[in-house]
C-alpha positions in Angstrom: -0.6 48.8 -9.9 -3.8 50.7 -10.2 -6.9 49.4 -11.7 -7.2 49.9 -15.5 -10.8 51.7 -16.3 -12.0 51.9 -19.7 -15.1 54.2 -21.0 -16.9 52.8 -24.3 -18.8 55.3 -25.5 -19.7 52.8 -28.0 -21.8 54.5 -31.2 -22.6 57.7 -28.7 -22.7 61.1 -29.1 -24.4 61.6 -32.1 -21.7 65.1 -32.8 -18.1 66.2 -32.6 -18.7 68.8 -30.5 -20.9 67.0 -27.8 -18.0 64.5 -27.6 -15.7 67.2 -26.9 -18.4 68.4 -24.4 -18.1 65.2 -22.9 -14.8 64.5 -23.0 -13.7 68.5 -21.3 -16.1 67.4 -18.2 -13.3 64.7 -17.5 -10.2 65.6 -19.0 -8.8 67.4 -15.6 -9.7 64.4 -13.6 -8.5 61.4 -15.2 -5.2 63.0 -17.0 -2.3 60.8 -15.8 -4.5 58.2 -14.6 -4.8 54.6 -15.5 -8.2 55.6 -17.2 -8.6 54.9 -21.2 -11.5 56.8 -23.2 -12.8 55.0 -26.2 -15.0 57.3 -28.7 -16.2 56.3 -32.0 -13.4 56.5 -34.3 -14.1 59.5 -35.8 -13.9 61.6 -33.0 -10.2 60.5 -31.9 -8.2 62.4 -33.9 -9.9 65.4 -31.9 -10.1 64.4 -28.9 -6.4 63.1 -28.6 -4.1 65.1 -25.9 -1.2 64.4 -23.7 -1.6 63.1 -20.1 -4.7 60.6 -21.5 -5.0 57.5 -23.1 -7.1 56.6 -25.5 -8.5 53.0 -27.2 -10.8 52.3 -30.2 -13.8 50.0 -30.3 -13.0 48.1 -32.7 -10.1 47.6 -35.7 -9.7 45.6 -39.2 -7.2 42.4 -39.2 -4.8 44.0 -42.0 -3.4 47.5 -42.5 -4.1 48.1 -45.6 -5.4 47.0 -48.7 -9.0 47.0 -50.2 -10.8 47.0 -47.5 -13.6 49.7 -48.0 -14.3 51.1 -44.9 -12.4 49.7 -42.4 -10.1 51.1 -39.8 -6.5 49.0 -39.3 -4.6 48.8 -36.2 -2.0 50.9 -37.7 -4.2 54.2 -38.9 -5.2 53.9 -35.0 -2.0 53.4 -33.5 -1.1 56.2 -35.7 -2.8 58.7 -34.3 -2.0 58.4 -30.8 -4.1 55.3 -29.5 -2.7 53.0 -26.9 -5.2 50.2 -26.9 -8.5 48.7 -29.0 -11.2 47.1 -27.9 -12.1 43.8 -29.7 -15.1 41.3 -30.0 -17.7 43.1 -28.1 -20.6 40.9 -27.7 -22.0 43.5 -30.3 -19.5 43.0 -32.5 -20.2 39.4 -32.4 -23.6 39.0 -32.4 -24.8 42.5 -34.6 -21.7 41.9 -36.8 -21.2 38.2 -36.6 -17.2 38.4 -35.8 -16.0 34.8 -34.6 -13.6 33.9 -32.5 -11.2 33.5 -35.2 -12.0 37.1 -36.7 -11.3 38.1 -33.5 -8.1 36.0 -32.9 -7.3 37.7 -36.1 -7.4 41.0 -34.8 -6.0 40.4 -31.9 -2.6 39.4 -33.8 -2.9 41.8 -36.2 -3.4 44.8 -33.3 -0.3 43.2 -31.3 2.2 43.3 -33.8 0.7 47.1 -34.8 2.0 48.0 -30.9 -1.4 48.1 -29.7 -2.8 46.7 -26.6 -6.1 44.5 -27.3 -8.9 44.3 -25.1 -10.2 40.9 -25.8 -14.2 41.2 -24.4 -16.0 37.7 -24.0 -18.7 36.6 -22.5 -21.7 33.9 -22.2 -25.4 34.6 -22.8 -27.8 33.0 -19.9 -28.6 29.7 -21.9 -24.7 28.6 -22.0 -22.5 27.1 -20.3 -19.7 30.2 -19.0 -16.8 28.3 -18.7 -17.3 26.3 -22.2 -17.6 29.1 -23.9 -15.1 31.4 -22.7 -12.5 28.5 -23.0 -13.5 28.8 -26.9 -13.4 32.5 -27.1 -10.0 32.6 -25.7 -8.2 29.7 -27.1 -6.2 31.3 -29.6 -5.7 34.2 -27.6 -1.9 35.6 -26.4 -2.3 34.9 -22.4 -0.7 38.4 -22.2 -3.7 40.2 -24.0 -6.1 42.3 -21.6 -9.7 40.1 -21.0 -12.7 42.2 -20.2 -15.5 39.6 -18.6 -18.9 40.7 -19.9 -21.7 38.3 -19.4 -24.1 38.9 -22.8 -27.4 39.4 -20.1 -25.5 42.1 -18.2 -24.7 44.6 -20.6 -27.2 47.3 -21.0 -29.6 45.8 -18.6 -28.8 46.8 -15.0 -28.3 43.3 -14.3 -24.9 42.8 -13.5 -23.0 39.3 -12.6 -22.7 38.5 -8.6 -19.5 39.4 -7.3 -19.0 35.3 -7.0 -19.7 34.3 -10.5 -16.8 37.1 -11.6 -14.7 35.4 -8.7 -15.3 31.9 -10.3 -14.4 33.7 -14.0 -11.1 35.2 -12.5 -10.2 31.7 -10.8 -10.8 30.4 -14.1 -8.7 32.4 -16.0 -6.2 32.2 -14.1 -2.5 34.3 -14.6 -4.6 36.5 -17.1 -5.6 40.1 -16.0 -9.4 40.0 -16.3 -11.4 43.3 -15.8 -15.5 43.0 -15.6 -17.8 44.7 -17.7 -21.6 44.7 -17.8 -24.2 47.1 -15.8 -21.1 48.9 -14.0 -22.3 52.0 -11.8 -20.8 54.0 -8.9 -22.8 51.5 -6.2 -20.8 48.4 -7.6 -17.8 49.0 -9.0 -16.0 49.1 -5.4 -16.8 45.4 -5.2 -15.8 44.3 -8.4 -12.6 46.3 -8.5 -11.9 44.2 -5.3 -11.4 41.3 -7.7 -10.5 42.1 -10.9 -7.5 44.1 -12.4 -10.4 46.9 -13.9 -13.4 47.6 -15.0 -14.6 48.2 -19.2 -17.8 51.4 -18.9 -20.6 51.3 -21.4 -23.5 53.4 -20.3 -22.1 54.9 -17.2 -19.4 56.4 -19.0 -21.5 58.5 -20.9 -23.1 60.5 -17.8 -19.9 62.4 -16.2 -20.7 63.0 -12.8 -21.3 59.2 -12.4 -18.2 58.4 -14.2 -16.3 60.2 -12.2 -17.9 58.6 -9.3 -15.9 55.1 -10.5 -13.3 56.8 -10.8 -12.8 58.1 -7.7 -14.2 54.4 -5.9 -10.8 53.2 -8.4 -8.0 55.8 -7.2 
């Protein structure tokens, strides 16, 4: 099976109409592809099309109720949306979701007929294997796992292709994909040993995007 790529655009563009901007520069090239796009919310509804699929970044652990504000897995698998990502690092540490709020979600998102992208990840003063063992304990083995060291994301610094080896090892039958400084120069290496990779920054300059795409089909 091909390699699952998924773009977070995370809180980026600032407008509708530069998402769709973004968004037309890529359509032609990943439509029946094993690529997902993940916009803000509020762009999804517009951006939806056959031939793509599309994730949020993030859902609520009921849906519905009193919840001012928050988006449910249903309202997302509603409108068209195959997968959600959930318990970025930024969600966790900006947000402070714990690994029960996001076990939470995770259910919740499951039984909606979505497919979770559980993100975890260690920050450089912990131990990697301690933690992740915590952050995926009450996780469904079947559930997507997107490896993103806390130091790498953002930073340029990304994880040596042997640390994500000793991460895959360790999770064992799941499917792990690798997240964290991605670009066109490394993602052949990483998709080497992982089932995909999850796109922050790079995801958000086309021509480079594409670039990972390409190294991926």
């Amino acid at each position: 099976m091909k390699p699952l790529i998924i773009a977070n655009w995370k809180c980026n563009p600032e407008t509708l109409k530069e998402a769709q901007e973004l968004f037309n520069g890529i359509k032609k090239d990943i439509e029946n592809k094993n690529v997902v796009i993940c916009p803000p919310t509020i762009f999804l509804s517009s951006l939806i099309c056959e031939g793509i699929k599309f994730g949020a970044q993030n859902c609520f652990s009921e849906n519905k109720g009193a919840y001012t504000g928050e988006i449910s897995p249903q309202m997302i698998k509603s409108i068209g949306c195959e997968y959600v990502i959930i318990g970025h690092s930024e969600r966790r540490i900006i947000f402070n979701e714990s690994n029960v709020d996001v076990s939470n979600k995770v259910i919740k998102a499951q039984q909606s007929g979505l497919i979770p992208i559980v993100c975890i990840g260690e920050s450089k003063d912990q131990n990697t294997f301690e933690i992740i063992e915590e952050q995926i304990k009450d996780i469904d083995k079947d559930v997507l796992i997107a490896y993103e060291p806390l130091w790498a994301i953002g930073t340029g610094e990304n994880a040596s292709i042997e640390k994500v080896k000793e991460v895959r090892d360790f999770l064992k039958e799941r499917k792990v994909l690798y997240g964290g400084s991605v670009n066109s120069q490394n993602a052949k290496d990483y998709l080497e040993i992982t089932d995909g990779l999850l796109i922050g920054g790079a995801s958000l300059n086309n021509e480079e995007f594409l670039k990972i795409i390409k190294t991926a089909y």
